[in-house]
C-alpha positions in Angstrom: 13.3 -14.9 9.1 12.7 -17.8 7.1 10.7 -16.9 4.2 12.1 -17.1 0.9 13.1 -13.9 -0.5 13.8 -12.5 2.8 16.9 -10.3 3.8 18.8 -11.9 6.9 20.3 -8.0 8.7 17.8 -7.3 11.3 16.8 -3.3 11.8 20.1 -1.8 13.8 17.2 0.3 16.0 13.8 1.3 16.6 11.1 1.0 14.0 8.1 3.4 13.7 5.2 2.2 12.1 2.6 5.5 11.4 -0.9 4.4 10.6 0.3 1.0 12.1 -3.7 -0.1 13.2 -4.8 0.3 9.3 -5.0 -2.3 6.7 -1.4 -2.0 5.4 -0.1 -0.9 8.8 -1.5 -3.0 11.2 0.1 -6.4 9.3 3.3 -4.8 8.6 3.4 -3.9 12.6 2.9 -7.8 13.5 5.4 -9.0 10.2 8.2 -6.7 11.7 7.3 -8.1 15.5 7.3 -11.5 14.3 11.0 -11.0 13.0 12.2 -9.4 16.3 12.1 -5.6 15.4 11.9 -3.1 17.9 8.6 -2.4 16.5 6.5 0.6 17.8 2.8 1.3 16.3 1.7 5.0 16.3 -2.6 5.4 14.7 -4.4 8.8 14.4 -5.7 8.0 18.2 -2.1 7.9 19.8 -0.7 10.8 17.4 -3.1 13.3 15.5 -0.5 14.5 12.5 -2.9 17.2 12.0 -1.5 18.9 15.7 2.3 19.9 14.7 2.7 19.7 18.6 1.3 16.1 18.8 4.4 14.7 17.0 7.1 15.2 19.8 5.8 11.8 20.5 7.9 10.3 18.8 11.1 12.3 20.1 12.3 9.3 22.6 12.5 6.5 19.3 14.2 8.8 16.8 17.8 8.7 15.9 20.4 7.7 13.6 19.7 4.0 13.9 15.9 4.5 13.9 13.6 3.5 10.7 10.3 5.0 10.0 7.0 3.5 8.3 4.6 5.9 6.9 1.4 4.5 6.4 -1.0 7.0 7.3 -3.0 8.4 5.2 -6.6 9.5 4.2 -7.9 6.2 2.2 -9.2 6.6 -1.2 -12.9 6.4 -0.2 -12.0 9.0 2.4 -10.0 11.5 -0.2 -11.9 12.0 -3.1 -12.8 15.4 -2.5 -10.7 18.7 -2.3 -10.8 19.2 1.7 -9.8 15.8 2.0 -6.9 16.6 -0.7 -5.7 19.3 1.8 -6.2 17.9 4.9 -4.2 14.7 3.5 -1.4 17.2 2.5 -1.5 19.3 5.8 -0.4 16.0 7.3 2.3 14.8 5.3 3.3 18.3 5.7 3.4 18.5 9.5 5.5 15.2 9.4 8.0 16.7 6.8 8.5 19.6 9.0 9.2 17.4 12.0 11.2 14.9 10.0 13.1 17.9 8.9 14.4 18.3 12.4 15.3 14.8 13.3 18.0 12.0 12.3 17.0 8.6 11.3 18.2 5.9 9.6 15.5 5.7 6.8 12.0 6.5 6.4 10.1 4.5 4.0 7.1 6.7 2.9 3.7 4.3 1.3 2.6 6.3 -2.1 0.4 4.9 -4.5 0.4 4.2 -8.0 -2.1 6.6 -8.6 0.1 9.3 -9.7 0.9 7.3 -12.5 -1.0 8.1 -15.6 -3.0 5.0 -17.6 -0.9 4.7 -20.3 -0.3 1.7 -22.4 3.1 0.9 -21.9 4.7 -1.0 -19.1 4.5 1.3 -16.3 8.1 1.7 -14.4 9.8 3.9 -12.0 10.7 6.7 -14.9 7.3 7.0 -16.5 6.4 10.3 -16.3 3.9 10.8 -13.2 0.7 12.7 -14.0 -1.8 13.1 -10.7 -4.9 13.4 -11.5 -7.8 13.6 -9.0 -7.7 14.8 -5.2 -6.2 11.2 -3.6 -3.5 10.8 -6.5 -2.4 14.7 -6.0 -2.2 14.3 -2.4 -0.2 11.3 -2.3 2.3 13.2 -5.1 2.1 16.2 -2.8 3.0 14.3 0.4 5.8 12.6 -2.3 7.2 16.0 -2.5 6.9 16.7 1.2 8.6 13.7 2.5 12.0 14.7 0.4 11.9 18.2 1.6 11.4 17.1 4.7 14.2 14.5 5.1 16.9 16.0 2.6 17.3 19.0 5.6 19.0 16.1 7.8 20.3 14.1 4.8 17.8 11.4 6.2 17.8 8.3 3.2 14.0 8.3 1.7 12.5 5.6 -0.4 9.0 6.0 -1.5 7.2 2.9 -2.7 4.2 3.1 -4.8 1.9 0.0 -4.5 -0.9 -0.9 -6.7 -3.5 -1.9 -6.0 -3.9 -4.3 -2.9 -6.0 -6.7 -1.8 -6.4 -9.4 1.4 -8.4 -9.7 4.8 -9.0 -6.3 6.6 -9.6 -4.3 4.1 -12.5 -1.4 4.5 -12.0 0.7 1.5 -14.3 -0.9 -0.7 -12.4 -0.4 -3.6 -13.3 -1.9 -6.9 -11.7 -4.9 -7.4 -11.5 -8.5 -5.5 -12.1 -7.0 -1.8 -15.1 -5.5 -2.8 -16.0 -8.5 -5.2 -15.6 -11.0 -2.1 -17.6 -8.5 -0.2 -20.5 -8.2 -2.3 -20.5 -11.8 -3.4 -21.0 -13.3 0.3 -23.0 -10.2 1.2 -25.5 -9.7 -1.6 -25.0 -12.8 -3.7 -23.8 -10.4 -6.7 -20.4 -9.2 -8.1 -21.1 -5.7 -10.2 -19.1 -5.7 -13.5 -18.5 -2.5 -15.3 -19.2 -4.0 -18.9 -17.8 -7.1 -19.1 -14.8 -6.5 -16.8 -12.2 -6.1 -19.7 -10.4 -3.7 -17.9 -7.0 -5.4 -16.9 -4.5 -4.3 -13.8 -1.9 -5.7 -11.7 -3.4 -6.8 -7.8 -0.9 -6.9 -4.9 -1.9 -9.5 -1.9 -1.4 -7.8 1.2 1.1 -10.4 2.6 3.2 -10.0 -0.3 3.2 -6.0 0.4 3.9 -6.0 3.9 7.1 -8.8 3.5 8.3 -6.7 0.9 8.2 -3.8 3.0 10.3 -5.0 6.0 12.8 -6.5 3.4 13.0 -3.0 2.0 13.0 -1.2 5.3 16.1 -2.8 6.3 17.7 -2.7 2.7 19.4 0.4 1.7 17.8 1.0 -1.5 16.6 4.7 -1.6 14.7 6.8 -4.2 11.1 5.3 -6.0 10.1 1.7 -5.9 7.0 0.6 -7.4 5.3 -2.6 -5.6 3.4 -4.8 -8.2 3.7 -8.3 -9.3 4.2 -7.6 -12.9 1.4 -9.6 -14.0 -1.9 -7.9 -14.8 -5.2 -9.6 -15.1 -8.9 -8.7 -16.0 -11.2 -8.0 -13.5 -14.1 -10.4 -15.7 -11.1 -13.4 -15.0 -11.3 -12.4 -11.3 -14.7 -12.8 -11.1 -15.1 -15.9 -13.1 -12.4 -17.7 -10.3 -14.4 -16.3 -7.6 -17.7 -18.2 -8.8 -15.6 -21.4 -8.7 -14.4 -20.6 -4.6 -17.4 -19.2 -2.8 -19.7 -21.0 -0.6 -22.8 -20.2 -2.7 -22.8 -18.9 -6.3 -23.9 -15.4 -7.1 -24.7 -13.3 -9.9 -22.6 -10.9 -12.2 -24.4 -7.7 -12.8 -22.7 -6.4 -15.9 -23.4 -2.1 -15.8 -22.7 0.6 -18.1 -19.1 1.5 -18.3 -19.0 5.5 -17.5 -15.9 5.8 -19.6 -13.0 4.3 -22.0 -11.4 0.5 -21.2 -8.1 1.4 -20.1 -5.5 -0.8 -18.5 -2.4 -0.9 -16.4 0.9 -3.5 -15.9 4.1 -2.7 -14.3 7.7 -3.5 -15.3 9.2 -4.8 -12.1 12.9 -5.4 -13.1 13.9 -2.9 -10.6 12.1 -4.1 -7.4 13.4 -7.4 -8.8 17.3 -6.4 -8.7 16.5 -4.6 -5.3 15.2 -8.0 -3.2 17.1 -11.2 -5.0 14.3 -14.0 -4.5 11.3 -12.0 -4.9 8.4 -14.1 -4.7 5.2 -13.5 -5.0 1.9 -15.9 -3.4 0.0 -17.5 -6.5 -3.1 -15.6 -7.1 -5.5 -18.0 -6.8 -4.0 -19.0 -3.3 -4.2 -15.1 -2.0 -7.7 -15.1 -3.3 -8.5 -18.4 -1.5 -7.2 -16.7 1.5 -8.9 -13.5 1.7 -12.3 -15.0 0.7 -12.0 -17.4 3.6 -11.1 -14.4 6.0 -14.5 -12.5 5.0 -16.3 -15.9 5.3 -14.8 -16.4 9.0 -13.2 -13.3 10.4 -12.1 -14.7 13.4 -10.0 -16.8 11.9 -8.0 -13.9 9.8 
């Protein structure tokens, strides 16, 4: 396995990866591959969660050695709306009810920090959660779901809530340094809401999916936040891009719509779960997804 920070127990048995072709997926599939799982991929095209029948699929790979990923999910540009809120839901919940029926080592279920409130203080694993919106109440939903739907079997759950992530593949546009790459080398322009004061904590997508597998085959259980524990403005993001693109571009400062707010994470107990975590400097990750957009056949 090599990298520091990584645990040396391989996975005992199969390993499911749902929503393996999206952009947290599809690298965690190759990651786990790479260190000799017995990895096995499953996108909305191979198994719709929305057809309770659909998910006998995964009958031959479950049992009591077997470890499942969930990372599918309706995207946040996908579930701002109420029918996306239930439809989101009516899949976790489908997957509950099979998961309820099965044995399994672990399933790992990929939340969001979303159902955090903004609040001031350090954010950690007991600050109250407060979902607000139709993406953050369906991930808390699905939250819910999973540990019905495990606890029937006595199946160990951890659910990991990542902030927010960034790195080559992503499609959701969110704001932030995917879409500030993507509008940079697209339009020559970087939007700013006011003067990008705003601060938050960015995950690289490497970092997620390593973490992931060392979790996966860890036996920590329960809530897990993913986050560096350093949070920086969006107005400093932008100011390193201009020094790393190609061709410089303009900063469009625009009306805020609402109050500054801000978010960082305490990270002492991911810390104590994965001696050795380590996280790729942030100038290096941004580096690395700019020169993905600027040559995606290299990513």
């Amino acid at each position: 396995m090599g990298e520091p920070g990584a645990l040396s127990v391989a996975y005992p048995g199969p390993v499911l990866v749902l929503g393996h072709s999206g952009f947290i997926g599809k690298p965690l599939t190759q990651l786990l591959s790479q260190r000799a799982a017995d990895v096995h991929g499953f996108s909305s095209r191979d198994v719709n969660l929305r057809d309770a029948t659909a998910l006998t699929r995964f009958d031959p790979f479950m049992g009591a050695e077997t470890t499942v990923f969930v990372c599918a999910a309706l995207t946040p540009d996908r579930g701002a709306t109420i029918d996306a809120c239930v439809d989101h839901i009516n899949m976790s919940g489908n997957l509950a009810r099979y998961l309820s029926r099965q044995t399994a080592r672990k399933v790992v279920f990929v939340s969001s920090d979303a159902v955090y409130p903004m609040v001031e203080a350090a954010v950690d694993e007991d600050t109250p959660t407060s979902p607000a919106g139709a993406y953050p109440v369906a991930k808390y939903a699905s939250e819910r779901l999973m540990e019905m739907g495990t606890a029937a079997q006595s199946v160990p759950l951890l659910i990991v809530r990542p902030t927010g992530v960034f790195g080559p593949g992503d499609t959701h546009n969110s704001y932030g340094p995917n879409r500030f790459i993507r509008t940079a080398l697209a339009d020559h322009s970087v939007r700013l809401f006011g003067q990008g004061e705003e601060s938050r904590d960015h995950l690289y997508l490497d970092d997620l999916t390593r973490i992931l597998s060392d979790l996966g085959v860890s036996e920590a259980t329960g809530v897990l936040n993913i986050a560096t524990g350093t949070s920086r403005t969006f107005g400093s993001i932008v100011e390193l891009l201009q020094t790393l693109t190609p061709e410089p571009f303009e900063v469009v400062n625009a009306p805020r719509a609402g109050a500054i707010t801000h978010r960082r994470f305490d990270i002492r107990r991911l810390s104590a779960t994965l001696p050795g975590l380590h996280f790729t400097p942030f100038e290096d990750a941004l580096k690395a997804t700019l020169s993905a957009a600027v040559d995606p056949g290299r990513a």
